[in-house]
N, C-alpha and C positions, 0 to 999 in steps of 0.2 A: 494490595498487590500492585505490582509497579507494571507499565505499561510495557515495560519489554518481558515480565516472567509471562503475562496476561497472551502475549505474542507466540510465547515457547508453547503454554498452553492450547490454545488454541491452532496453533501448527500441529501439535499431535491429535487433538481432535479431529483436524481436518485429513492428515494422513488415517486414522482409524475410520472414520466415516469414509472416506475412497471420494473427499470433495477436493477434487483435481484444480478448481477457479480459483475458492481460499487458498488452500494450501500454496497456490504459484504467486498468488497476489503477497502471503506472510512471508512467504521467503524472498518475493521482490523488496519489501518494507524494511526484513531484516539486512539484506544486503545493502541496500540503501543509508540507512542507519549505520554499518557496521563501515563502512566506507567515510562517512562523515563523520567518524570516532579516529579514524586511522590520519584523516586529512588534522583534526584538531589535537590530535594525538591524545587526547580523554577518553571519557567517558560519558555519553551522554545522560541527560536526565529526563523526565517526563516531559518537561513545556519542548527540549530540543527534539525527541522521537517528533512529536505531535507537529516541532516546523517543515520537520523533512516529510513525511507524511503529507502536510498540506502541500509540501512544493510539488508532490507527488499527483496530488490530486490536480494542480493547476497545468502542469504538462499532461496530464490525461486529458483533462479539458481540452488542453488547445488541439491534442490527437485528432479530438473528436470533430471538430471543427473541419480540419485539412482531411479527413477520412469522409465527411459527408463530400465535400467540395470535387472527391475526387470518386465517390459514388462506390465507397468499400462499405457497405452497409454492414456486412459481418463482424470487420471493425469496428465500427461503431457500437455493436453490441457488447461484445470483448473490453471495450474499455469504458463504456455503460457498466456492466459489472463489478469491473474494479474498481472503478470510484463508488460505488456502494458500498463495497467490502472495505474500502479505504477511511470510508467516511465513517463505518461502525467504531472507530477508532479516535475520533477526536468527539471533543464537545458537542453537544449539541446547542446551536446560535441562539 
């Protein structure tokens, strides 16, 4: 199964289960993805989902950084999450 059907799936999962985090976090990935298809004018494959995805994870990162600094702790939490849900999607190191 290819890493975007895995994506379709599990957004339906996440809308039938009523999990409000996943489901905003797959369709921020897919939107993400589907935008990086339109700039390249292809179609993405598994290693390119996974570089957007990581760049994804690296701008949540630095969120989290400029959200403690400015003491949004709820923030911090919000994109704590995401990048778990982000990270169920690539390799493991």
């Amino acid at each position: 199964m290819s890493l975007e059907e895995r994506l379709m799936d599990e957004m339906k999962q996440a809308m039938k289960s009523n999990d409000k985090a996943r489901l905003s976090t797959i369709r921020m990935i897919r939107t993400a993805v589907k935008n990086k298809e339109i700039d390249l004018r292809n179609k993405l494959d598994d290693d390119e989902i996974m570089r957007v995805i990581q760049g994804m994870v690296r701008k949540s990162e630095e969120s989290i950084e400029q959200f403690k600094a400015g003491g949004r702790m709820d923030l911090v939490e919000k994109e704590t999450k995401e990048i778990e849900i982000l990270r169920s999607y690539l390799p493991k190191p």
